[in-house]
C-alpha positions in Angstrom: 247.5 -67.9 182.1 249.8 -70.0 180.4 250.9 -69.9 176.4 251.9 -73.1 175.6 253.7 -75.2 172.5 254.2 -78.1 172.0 257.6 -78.9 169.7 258.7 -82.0 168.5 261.8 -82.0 165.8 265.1 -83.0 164.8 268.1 -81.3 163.8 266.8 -81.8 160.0 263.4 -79.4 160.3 262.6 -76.5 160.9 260.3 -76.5 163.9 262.4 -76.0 166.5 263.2 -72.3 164.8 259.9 -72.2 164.1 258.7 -72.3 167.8 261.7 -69.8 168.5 260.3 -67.5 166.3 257.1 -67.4 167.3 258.2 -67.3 171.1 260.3 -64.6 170.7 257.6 -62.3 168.9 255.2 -63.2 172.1 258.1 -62.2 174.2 258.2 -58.7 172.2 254.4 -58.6 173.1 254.4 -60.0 176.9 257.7 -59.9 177.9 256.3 -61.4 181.5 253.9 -63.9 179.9 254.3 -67.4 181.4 255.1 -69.1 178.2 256.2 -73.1 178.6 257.1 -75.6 175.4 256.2 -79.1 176.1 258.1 -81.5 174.0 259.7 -85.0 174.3 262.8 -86.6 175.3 264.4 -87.3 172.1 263.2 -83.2 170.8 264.7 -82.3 174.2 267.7 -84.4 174.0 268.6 -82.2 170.8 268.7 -78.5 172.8 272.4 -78.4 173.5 275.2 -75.5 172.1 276.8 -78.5 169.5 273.2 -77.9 167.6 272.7 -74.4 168.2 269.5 -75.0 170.3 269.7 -73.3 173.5 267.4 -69.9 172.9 264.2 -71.6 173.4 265.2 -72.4 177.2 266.4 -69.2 178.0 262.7 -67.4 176.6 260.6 -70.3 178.0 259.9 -73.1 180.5 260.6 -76.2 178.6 259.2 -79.7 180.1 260.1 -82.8 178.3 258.1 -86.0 178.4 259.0 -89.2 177.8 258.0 -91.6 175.4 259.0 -94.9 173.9 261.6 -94.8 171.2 260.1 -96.5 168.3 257.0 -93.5 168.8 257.3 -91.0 165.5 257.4 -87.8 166.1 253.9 -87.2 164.6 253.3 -89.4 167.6 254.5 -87.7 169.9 253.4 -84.5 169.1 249.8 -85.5 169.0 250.1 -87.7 171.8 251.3 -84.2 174.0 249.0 -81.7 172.2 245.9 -84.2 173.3 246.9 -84.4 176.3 248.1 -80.7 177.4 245.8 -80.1 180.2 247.6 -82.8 182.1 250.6 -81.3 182.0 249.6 -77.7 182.2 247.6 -76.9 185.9 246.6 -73.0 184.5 244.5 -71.9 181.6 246.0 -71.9 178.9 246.4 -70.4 175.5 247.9 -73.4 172.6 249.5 -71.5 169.9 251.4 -74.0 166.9 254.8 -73.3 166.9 254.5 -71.7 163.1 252.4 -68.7 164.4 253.5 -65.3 164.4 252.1 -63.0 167.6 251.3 -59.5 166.3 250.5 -57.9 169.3 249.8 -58.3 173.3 247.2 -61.4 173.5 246.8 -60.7 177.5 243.0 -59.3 177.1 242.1 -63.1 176.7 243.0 -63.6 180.3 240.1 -61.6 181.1 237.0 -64.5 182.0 234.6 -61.5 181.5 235.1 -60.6 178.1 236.1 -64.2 176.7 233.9 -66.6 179.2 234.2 -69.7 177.1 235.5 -73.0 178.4 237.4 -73.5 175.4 237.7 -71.1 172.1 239.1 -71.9 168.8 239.2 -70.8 165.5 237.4 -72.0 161.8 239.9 -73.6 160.1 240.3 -71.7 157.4 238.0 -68.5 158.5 235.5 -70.0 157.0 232.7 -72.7 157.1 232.8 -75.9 156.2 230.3 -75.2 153.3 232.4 -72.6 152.2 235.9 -74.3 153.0 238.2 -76.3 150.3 238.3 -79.4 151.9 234.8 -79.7 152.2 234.5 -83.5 151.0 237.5 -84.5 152.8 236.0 -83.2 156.6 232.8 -84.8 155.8 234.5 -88.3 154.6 236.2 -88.3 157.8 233.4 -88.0 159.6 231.3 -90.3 158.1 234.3 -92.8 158.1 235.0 -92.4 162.0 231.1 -92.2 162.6 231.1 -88.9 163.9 228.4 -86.2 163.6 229.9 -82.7 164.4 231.0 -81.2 161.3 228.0 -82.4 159.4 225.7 -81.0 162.0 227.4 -77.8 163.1 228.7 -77.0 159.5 232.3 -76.1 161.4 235.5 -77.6 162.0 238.1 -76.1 164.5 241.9 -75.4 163.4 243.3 -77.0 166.8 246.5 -74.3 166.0 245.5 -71.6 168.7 243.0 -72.8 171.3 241.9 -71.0 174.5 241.4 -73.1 177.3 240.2 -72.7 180.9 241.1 -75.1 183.8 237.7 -76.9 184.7 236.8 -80.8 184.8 234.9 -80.1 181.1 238.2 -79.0 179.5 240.0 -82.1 181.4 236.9 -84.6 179.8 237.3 -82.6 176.5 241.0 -83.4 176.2 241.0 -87.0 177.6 238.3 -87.4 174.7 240.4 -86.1 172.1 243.3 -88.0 173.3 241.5 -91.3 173.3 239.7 -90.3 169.7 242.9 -89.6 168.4 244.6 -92.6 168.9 241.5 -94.4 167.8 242.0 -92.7 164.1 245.8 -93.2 164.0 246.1 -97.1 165.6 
């Protein structure tokens, strides 16, 4: 299994500390885990000594993509976070770069106890009848034409997913990937 993040920054945020952080407390956890941080060229282009960003490549594999300059890094971050399973040959476990690991994760390797092709999390812990942004998942929805949330009363926080390597996970992701740049173009 792989833990994978995806980090897109500049020398003016905080993400790139953040994905340190939260790299180094898996490490503390799974010192061996196979942990690799997909970003993109102008993020990688950043990781020299003159900015203080050269931990992250010594605790992980780091694989930069390339993209068009004029792309935002909202772009680009999407763009790579729809599209991880093409760049990641493995299952995998996607953890956002602002999350703090608390203890080993490796028993989610294990197909038996956690057979699902892919696992999230509520956003929010909670359902959407009992979440805060309620009218705002719903509008979306409606706006887009989609059913989901209305029908399954749910919405996923995409900030940890589980994810094993099978052609449904690859048509899940090329879906998301091709609804997502639906909703932002």
């Amino acid at each position: 299994m792989t833990y994978v993040y995806v980090l897109t920054s500049t020398t003016k945020d905080l993400y790139y500390e953040q994905c340190l952080m939260s790299v180094t407390s898996l490490r503390l956890y799974m010192p061996e885990a196979k942990v690799t941080v997909l970003t993109d060229n102008k993020t990688f282009q950043t990781f020299t000594q003159e900015n203080k960003r050269t931990e992250l490549s010594r605790i992980a594999h780091i694989v930069s993509i390339e993209f068009d300059e004029k792309a935002s890094n909202i772009e680009r971050s999407r763009l790579i976070k729809t599209d991880i399973s093409s760049y990641i040959d493995d299952d995998f476990l996607f953890i956002d770069c602002d999350t703090i690991i608390c203890r080993d994760l490796s028993e989610i390797e294990d197909t038996r106890s956690y057979p699902m092709m892919i696992g999230g999390v509520l956003d929010g812990h909670v359902t959407i009848d009992e979440h805060i942004h309620k009218k705002y998942f719903l509008k979306r929805d409606k706006k887009l034409g989609f059913k989901g949330e209305a029908a399954t009363r749910i919405n996923i926080n995409s900030g940890v997913l589980l994810v094993r390597k099978c052609q449904e996970t690859k048509e899940f992701f090329a879906q998301w990937k091709k609804l997502w740049e639906y909703s932002f173009y």
